[in-house]
PAGU-650948 format. One record per residue (C-alpha): residue number from 1; residue in one letter; x, y, z. Coordinates in Angstrom, 3 decimals, padded with zeros to 6 digits. Each point is the difference from the previous one (the first is absolute). Layout:
# residues N
@num: NUM, residuo: a, c1: X, c2: Y, c3: Z
...
# end
This chain:
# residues 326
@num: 1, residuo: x, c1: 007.892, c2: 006.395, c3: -002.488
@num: 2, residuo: x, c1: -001.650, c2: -002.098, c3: 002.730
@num: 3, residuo: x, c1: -003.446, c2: 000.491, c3: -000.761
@num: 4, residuo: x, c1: -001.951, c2: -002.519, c3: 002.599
@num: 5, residuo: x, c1: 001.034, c2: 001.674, c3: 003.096
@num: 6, residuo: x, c1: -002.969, c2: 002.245, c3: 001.471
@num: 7, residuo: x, c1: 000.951, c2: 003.895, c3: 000.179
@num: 8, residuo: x, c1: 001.852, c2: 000.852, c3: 003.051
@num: 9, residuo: x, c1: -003.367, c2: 002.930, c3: 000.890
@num: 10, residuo: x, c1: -002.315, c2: 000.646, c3: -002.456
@num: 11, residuo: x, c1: 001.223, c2: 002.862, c3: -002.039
@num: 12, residuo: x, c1: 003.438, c2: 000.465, c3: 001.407
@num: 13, residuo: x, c1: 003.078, c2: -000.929, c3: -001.623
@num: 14, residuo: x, c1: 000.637, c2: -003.725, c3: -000.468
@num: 15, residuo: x, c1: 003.220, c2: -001.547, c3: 001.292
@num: 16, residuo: x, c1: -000.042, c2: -002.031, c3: -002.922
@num: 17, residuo: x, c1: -000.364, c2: 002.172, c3: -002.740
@num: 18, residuo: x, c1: 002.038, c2: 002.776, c3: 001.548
@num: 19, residuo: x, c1: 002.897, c2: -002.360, c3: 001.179
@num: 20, residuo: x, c1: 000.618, c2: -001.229, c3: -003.442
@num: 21, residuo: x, c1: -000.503, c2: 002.850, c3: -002.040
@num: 22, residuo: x, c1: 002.585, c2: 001.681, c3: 001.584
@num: 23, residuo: x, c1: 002.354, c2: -002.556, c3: 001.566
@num: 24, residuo: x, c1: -000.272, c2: -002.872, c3: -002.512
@num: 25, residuo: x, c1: -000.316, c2: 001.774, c3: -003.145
@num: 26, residuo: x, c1: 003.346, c2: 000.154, c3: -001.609
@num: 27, residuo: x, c1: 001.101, c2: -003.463, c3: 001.365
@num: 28, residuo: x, c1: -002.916, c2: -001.658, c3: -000.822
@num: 29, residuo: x, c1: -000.676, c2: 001.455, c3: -003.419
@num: 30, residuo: x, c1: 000.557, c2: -002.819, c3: -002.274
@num: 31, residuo: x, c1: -002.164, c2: -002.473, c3: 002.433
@num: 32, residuo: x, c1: -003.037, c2: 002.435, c3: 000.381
@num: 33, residuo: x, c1: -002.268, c2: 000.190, c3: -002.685
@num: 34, residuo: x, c1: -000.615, c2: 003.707, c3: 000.058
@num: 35, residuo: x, c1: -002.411, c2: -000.236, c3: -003.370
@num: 36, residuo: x, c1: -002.433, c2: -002.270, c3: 002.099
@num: 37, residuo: x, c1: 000.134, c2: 002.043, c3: 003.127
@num: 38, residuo: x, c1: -000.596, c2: 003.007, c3: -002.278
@num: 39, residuo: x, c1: -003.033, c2: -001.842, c3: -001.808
@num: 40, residuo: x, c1: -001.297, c2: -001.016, c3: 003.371
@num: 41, residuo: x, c1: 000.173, c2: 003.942, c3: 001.237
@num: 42, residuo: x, c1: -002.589, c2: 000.874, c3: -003.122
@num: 43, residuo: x, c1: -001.940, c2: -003.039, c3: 000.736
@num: 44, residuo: x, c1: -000.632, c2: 001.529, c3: 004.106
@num: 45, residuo: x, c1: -000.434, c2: 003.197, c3: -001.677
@num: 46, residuo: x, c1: -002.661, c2: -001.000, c3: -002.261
@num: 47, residuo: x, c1: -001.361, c2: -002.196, c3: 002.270
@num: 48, residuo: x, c1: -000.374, c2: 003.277, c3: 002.647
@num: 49, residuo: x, c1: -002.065, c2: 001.662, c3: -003.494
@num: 50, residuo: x, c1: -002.461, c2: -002.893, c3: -000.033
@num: 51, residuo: x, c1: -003.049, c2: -000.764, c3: 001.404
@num: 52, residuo: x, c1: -000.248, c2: -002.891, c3: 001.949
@num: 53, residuo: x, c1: -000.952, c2: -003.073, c3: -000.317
@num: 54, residuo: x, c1: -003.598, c2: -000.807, c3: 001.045
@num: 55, residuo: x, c1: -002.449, c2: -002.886, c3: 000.076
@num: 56, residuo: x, c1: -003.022, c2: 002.481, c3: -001.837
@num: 57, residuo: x, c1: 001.608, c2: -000.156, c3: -003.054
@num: 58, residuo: x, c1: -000.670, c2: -002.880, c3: -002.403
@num: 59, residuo: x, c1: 001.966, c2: -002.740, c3: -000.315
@num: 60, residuo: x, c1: 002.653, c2: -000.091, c3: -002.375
@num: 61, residuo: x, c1: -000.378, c2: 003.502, c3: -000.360
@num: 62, residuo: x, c1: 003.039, c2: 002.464, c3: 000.934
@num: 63, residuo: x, c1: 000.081, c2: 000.876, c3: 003.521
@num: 64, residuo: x, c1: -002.164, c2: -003.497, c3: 001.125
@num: 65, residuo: x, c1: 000.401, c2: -002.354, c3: 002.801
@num: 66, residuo: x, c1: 000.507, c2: -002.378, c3: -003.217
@num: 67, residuo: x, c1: 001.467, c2: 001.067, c3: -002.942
@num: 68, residuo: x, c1: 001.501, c2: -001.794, c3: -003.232
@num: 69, residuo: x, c1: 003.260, c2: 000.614, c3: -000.889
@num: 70, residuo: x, c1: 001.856, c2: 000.173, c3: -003.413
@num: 71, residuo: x, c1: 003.416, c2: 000.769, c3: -000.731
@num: 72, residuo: x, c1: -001.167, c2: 003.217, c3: -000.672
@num: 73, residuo: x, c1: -001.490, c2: 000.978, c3: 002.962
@num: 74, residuo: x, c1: 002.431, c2: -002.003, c3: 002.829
@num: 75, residuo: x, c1: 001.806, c2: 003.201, c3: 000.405
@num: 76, residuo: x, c1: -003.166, c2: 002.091, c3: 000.878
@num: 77, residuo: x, c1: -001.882, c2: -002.771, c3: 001.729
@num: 78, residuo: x, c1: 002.752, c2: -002.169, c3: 001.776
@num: 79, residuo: x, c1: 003.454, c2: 002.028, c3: 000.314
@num: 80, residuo: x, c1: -001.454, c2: 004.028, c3: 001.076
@num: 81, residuo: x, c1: -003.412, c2: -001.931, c3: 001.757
@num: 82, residuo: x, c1: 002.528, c2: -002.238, c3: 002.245
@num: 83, residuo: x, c1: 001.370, c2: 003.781, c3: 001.471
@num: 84, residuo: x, c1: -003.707, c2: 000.114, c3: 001.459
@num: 85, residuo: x, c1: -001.395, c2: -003.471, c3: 001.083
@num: 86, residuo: x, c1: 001.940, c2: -003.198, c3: -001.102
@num: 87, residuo: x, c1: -001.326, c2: -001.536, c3: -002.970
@num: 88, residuo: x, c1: -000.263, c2: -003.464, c3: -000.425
@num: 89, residuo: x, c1: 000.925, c2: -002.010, c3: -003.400
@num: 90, residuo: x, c1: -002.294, c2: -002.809, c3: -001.095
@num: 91, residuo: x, c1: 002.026, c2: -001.777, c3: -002.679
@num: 92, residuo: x, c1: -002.703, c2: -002.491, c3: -001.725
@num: 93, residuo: x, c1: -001.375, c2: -001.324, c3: -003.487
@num: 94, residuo: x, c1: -003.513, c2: -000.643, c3: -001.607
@num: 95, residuo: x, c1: 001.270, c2: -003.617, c3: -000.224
@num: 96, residuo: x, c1: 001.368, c2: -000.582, c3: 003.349
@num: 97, residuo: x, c1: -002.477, c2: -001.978, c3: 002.116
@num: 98, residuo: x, c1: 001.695, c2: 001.374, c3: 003.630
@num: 99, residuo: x, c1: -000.339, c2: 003.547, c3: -000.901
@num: 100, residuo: x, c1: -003.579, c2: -000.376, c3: 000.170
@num: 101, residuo: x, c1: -000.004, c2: -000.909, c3: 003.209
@num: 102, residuo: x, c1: 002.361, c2: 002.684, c3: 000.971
@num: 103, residuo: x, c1: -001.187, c2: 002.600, c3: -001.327
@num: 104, residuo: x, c1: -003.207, c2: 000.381, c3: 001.261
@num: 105, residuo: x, c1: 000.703, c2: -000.374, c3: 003.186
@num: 106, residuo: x, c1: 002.828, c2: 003.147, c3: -000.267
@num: 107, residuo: x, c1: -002.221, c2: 001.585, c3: -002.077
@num: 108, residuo: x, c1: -002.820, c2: -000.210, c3: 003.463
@num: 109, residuo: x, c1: 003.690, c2: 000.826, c3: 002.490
@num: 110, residuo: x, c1: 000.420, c2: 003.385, c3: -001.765
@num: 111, residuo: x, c1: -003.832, c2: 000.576, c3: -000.241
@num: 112, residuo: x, c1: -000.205, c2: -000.136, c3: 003.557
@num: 113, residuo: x, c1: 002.719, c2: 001.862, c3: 000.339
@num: 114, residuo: x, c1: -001.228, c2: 003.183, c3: -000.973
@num: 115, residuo: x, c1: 003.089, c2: 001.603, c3: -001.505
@num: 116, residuo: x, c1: 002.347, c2: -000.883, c3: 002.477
@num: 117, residuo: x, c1: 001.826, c2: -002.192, c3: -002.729
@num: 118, residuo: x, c1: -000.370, c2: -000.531, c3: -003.678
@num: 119, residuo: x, c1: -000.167, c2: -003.264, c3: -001.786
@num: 120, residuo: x, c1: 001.754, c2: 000.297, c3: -003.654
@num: 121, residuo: x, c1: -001.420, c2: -002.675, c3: -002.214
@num: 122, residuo: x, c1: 002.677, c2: -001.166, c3: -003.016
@num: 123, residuo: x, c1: -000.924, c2: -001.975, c3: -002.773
@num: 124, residuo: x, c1: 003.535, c2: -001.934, c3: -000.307
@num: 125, residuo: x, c1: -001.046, c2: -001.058, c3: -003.827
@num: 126, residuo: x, c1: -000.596, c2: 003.664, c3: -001.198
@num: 127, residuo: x, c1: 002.537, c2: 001.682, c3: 002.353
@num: 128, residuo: x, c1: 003.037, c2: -002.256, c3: -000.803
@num: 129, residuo: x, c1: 002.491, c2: 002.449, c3: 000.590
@num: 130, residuo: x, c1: -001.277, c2: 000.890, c3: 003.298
@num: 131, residuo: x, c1: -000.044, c2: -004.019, c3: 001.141
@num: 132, residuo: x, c1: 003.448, c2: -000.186, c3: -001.366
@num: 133, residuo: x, c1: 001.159, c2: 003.164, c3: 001.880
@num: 134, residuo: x, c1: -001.249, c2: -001.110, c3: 003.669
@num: 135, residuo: x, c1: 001.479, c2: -003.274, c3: -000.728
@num: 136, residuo: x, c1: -003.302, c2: -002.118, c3: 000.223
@num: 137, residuo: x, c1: 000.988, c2: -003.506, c3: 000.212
@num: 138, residuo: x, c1: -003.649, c2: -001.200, c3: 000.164
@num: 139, residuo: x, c1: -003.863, c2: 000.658, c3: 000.454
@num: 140, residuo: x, c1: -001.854, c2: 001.221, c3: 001.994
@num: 141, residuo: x, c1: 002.984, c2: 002.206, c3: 001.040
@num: 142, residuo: x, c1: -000.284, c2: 003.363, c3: 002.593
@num: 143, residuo: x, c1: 002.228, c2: 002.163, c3: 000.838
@num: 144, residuo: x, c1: -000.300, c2: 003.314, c3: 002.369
@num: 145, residuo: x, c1: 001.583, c2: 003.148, c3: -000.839
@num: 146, residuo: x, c1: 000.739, c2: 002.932, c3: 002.644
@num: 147, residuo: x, c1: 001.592, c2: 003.071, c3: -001.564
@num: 148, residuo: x, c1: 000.663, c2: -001.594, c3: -003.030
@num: 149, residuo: x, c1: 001.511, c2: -003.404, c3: 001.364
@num: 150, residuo: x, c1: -000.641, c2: -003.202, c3: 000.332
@num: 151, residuo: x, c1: -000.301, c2: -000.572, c3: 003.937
@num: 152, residuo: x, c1: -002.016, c2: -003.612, c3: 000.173
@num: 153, residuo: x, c1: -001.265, c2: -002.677, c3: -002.922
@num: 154, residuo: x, c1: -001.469, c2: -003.547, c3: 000.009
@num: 155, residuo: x, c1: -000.544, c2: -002.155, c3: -002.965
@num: 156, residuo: x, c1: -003.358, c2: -002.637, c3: -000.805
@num: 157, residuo: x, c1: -003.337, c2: 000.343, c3: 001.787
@num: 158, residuo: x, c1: -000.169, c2: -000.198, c3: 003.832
@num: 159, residuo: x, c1: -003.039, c2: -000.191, c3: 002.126
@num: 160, residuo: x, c1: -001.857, c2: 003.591, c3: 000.617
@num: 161, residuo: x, c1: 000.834, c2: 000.105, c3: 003.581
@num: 162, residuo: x, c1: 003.739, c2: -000.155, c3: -001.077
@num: 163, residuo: x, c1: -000.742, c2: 002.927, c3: -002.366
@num: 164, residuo: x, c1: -001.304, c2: 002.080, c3: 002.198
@num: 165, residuo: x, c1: 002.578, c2: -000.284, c3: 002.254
@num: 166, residuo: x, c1: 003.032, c2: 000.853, c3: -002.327
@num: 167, residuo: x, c1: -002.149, c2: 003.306, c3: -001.034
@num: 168, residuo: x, c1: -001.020, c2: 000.465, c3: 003.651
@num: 169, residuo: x, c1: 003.969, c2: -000.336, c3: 001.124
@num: 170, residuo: x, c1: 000.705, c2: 002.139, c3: -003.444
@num: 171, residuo: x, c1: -002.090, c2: 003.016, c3: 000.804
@num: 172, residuo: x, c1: 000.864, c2: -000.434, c3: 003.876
@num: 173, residuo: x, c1: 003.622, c2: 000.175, c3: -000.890
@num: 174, residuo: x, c1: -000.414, c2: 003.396, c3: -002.729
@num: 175, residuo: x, c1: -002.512, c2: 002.205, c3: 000.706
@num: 176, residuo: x, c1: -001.384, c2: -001.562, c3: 003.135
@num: 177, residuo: x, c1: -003.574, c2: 000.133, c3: -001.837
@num: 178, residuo: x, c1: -000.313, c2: 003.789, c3: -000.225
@num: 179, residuo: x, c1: -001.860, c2: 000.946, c3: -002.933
@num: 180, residuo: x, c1: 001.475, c2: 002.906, c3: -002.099
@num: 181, residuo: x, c1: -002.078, c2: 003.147, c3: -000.075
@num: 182, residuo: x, c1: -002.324, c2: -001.030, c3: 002.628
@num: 183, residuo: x, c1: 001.655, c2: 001.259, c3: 003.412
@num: 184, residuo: x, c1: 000.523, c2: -003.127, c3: 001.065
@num: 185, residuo: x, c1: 003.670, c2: 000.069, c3: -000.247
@num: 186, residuo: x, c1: 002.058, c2: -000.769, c3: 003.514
@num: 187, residuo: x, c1: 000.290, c2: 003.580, c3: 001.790
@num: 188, residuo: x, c1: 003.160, c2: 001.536, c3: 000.044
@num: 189, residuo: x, c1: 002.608, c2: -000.901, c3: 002.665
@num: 190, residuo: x, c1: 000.763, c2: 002.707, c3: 002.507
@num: 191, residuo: x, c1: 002.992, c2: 002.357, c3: -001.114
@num: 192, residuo: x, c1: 002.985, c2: -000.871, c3: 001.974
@num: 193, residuo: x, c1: 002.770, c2: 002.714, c3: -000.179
@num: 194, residuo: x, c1: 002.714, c2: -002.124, c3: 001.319
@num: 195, residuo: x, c1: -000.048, c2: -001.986, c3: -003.628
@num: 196, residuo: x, c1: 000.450, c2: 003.509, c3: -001.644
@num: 197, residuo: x, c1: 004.163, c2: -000.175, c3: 000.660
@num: 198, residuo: x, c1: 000.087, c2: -003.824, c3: -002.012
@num: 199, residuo: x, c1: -001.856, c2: 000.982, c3: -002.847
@num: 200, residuo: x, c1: 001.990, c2: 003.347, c3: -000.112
@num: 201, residuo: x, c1: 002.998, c2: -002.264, c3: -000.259
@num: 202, residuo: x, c1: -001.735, c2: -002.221, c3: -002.809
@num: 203, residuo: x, c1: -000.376, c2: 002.580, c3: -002.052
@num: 204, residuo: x, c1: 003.622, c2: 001.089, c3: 000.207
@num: 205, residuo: x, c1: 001.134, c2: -003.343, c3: -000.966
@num: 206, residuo: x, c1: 001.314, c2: -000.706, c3: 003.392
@num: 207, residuo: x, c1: -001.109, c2: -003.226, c3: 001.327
@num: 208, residuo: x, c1: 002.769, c2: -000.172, c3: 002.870
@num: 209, residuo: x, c1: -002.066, c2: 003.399, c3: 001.862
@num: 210, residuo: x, c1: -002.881, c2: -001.783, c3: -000.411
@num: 211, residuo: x, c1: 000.958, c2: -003.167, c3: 001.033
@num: 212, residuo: x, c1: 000.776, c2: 002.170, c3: 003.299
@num: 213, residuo: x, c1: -003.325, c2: 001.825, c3: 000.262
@num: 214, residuo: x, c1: -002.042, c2: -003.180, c3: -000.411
@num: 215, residuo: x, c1: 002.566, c2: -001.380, c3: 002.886
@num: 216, residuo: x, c1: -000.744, c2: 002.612, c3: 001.942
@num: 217, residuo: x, c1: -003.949, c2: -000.427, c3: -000.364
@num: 218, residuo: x, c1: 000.323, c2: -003.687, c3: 001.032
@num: 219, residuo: x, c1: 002.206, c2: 000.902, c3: 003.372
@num: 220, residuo: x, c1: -002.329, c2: 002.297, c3: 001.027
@num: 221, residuo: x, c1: -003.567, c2: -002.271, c3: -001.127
@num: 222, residuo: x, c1: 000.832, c2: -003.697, c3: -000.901
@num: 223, residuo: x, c1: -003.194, c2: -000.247, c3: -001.473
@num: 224, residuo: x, c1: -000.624, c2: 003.011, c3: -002.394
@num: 225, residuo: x, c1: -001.991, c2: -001.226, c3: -002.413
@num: 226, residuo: x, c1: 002.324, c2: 001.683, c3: -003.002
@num: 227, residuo: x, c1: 003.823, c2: 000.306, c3: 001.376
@num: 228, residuo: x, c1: 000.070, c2: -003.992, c3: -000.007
@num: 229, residuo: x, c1: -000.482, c2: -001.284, c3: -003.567
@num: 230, residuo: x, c1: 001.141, c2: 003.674, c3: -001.049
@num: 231, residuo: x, c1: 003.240, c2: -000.999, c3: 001.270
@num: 232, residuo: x, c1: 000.169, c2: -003.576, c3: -001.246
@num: 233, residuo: x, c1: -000.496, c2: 001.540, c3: -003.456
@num: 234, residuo: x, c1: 002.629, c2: 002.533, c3: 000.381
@num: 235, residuo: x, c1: 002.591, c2: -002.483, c3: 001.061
@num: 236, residuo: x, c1: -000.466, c2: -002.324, c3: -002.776
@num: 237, residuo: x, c1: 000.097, c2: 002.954, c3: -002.587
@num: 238, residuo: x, c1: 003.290, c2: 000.314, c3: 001.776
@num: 239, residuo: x, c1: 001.384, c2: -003.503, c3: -000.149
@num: 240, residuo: x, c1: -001.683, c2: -000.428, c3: -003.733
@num: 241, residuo: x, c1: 002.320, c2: 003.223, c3: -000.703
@num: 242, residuo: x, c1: 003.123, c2: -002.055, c3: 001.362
@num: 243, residuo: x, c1: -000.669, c2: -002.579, c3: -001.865
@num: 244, residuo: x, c1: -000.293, c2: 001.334, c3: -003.178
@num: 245, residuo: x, c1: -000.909, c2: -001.162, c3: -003.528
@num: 246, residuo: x, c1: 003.067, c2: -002.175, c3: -000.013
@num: 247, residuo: x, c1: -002.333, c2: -002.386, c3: 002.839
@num: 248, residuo: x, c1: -001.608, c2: -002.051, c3: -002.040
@num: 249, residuo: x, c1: 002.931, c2: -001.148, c3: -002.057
@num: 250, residuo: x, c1: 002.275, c2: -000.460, c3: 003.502
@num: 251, residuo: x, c1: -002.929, c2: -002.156, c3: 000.860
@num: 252, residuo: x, c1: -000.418, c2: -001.878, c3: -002.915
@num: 253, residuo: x, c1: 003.861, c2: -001.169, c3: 000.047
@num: 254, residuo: x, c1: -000.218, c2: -001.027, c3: 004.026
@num: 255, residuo: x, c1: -003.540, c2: -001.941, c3: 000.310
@num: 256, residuo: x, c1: 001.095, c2: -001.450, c3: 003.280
@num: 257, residuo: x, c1: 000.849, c2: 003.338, c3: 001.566
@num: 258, residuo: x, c1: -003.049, c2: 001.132, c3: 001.903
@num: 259, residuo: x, c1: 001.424, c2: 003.797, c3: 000.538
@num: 260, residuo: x, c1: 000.020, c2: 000.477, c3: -003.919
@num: 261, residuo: x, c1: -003.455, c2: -001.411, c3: -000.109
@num: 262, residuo: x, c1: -000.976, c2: 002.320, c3: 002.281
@num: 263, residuo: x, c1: 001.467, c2: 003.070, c3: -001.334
@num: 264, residuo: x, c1: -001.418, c2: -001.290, c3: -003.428
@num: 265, residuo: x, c1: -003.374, c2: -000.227, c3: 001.510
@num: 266, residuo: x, c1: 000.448, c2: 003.617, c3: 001.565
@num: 267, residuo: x, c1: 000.929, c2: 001.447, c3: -003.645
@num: 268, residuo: x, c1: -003.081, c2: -001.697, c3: -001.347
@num: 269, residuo: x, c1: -002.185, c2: 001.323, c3: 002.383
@num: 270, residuo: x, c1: 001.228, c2: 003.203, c3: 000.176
@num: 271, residuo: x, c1: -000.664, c2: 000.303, c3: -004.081
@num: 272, residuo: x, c1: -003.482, c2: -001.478, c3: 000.048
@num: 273, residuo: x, c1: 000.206, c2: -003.472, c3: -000.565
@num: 274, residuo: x, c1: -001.736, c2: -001.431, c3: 003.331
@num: 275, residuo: x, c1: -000.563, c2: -003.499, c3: -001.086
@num: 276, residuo: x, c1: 003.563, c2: -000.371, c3: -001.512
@num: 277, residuo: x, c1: 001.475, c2: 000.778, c3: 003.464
@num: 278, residuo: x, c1: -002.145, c2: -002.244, c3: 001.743
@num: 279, residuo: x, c1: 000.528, c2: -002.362, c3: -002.455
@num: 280, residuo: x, c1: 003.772, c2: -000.024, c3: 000.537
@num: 281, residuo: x, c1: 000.371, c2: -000.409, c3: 003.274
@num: 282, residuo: x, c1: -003.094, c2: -002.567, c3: -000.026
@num: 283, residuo: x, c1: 002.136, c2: -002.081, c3: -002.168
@num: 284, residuo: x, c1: 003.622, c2: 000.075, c3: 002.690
@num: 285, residuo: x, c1: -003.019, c2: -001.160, c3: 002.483
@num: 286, residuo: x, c1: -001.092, c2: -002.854, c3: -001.941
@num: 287, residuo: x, c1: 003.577, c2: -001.418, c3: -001.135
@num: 288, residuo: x, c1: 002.140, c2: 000.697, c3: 003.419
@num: 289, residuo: x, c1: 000.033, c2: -001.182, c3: 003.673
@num: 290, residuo: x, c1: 001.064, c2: 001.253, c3: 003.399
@num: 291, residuo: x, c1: 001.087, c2: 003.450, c3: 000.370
@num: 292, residuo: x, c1: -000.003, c2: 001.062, c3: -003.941
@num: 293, residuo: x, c1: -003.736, c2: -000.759, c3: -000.053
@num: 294, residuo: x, c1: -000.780, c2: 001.685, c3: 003.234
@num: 295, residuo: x, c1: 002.358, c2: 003.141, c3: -001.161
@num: 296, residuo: x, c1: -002.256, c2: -000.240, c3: -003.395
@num: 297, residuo: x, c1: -003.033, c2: -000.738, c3: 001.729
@num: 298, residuo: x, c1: 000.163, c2: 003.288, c3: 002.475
@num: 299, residuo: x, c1: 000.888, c2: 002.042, c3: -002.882
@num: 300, residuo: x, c1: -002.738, c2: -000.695, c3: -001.736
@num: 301, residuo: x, c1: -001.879, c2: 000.461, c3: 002.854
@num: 302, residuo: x, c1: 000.952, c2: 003.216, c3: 000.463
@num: 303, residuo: x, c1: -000.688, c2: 000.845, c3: -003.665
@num: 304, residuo: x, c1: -003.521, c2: -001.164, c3: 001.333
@num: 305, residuo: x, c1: 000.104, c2: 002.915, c3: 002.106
@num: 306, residuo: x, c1: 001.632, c2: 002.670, c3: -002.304
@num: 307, residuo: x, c1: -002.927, c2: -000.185, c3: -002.704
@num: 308, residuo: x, c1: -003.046, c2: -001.307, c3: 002.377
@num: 309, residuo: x, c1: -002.360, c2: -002.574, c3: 000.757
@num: 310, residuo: x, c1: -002.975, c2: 002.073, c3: -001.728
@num: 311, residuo: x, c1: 001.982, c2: -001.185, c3: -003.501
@num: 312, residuo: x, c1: -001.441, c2: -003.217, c3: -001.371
@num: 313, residuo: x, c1: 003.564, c2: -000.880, c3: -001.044
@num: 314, residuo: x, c1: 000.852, c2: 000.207, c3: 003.540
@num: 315, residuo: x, c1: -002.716, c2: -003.186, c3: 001.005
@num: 316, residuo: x, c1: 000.718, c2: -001.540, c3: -002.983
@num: 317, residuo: x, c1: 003.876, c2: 000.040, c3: 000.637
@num: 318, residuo: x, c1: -000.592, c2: -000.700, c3: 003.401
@num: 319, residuo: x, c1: -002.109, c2: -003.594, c3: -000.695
@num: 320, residuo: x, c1: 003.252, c2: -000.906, c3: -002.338
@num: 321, residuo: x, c1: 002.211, c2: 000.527, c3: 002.673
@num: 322, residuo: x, c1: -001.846, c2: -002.143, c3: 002.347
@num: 323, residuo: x, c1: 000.263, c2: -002.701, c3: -002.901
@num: 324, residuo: x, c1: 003.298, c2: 000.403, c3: 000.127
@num: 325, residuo: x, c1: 000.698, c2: -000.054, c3: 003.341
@num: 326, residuo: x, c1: -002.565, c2: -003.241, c3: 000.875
# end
């Protein structure tokens, strides 16, 4: 399931979760890993258990701003502490001159930031199996993780001003810099009875009547600060239902037709895989002209829109398309 899209109101159903559960669940079966969703359920739930992270404790001790990871303990200290703050992965080795001058200075970042985020140091020489499962190509590598996903990464050292503005953008785009445990969390947005009828329809499966209500919401307010990107994510559940798993394969035959991109890239999104939509149509931008690239182009755009700008992906997506385009 989508999981970088922000909650539709805090503790309310999700359009997201809801919509595809019920809607895309037999169609999308074989394209939805359910084991991973299922293993990223326990992780929230655990994560909900534990206390949070804080900069008191000791670091490289459990629970620290700054803690050392193992293979052992990425589960516990990476995948269920990412449902709290994001955590981010310092990839380095003892003999690798640039991750001593990274690390300090994200070591400092998370010191300062008192919780808000956790820094995961890995030892890429006695963790092999981890390097080799996030795909680490080089070092110093780091990678963020939100709800157990990768959301944002950047390989070799970089000045600390640059580092602290790819954590400041992380945490700005997650949690927003609320602390678990501490009351600092955003307050809850006012109750608005009017989105009771589209959830009610989420939950029966029925994205058409909720398509409607969130309509409805926009006639009446054009600016509700829900009905809009509610509805944007209700309609491309819809059209990544039409399409179908058969999408990517259509697309895959026809690379020049820019409709079977863009239902490809609507399947993909609509099953999780953010980057690989954006990727797809990012790639009919860069090899076409005229009015396939600007059909690609505003798809993608509105893609943009569906998952957010708070998503690192989306900025990061975004700068490649203005490659592409200039």
């Amino acid at each position: 399931m989508i999981e970088v899209m922000q909650p539709t109101r805090p503790g309310r159903p999700d359009p997201r979760a809801q919509a595809q559960q019920a809607q895309l669940a037999a169609s999308l079966a074989g394209a939805v890993d359910l084991a991973a969703v299922k293993a990223r359920s326990e992780a929230a739930a655990r994560a909900q258990a534990a206390p949070p992270p804080t900069a008191a404790a000791p670091a490289g001790a459990p629970g620290a701003a700054v803690v050392d990871v193992t293979e052992e303990t990425f589960q516990a200290e990476v995948l269920d502490r990412s449902f709290q703050v994001p955590v981010v992965l310092d990839l380095w080795a003892e003999w690798c001159g640039p991750c001593k001058q990274l690390s300090p200075v994200l070591e400092r970042l998370a010191a300062e930031g008192g919780g808000s985020w956790v820094l995961a140091k890995v030892d890429v020489d006695a963790n092999p199996a981890l390097a080799q499962g996030l795909r680490v190509q080089g070092i110093p590598a780091v990678k963020a993780v939100w709800q157990g996903q990768l959301v944002a990464e950047f390989t070799g050292a970089i000045p600390e001003e640059q580092a602290r503005q790819f954590v400041t953008e992380l945490v700005r785009a997650t949690t927003g810099g609320a602390i678990p445990g501490t009351g600092e969390e955003a307050p809850a947005e006012a109750e608005d009875p009017r989105l009771d009828a589209a959830e009610a329809a989420l939950e029966r499966g029925d994205l058409t009547a909720a398509e409607a209500a969130y309509q409805a919401i926009l006639d009446a307010e054009p600016d509700h600060p829900v009905a809009g990107l509610a509805l944007r994510q209700v309609q491309l559940f819809r059209r990544a239902d039409e399409a179908g798993p058969d999408a990517l394969a259509a697309a895959d035959a026809a690379p020049d037709d820019v409709a079977a991109q863009a239902r490809a890239a609507d399947f993909l999104l609509g099953t999780g895989d953010v980057e690989g939509a954006f990727e797809r149509l990012l790639d009919v931008v860069r090899r076409t002209a005229g009015d396939d690239r600007d059909q690609a182009r505003q798809h993608l755009v509105e893609l943009f829109g569906v998952v957010g700008d708070q998503d690192p992906r989306v900025a990061a997506a975004r700068r490649q398309l203005t490659l592409a385009l200039y």
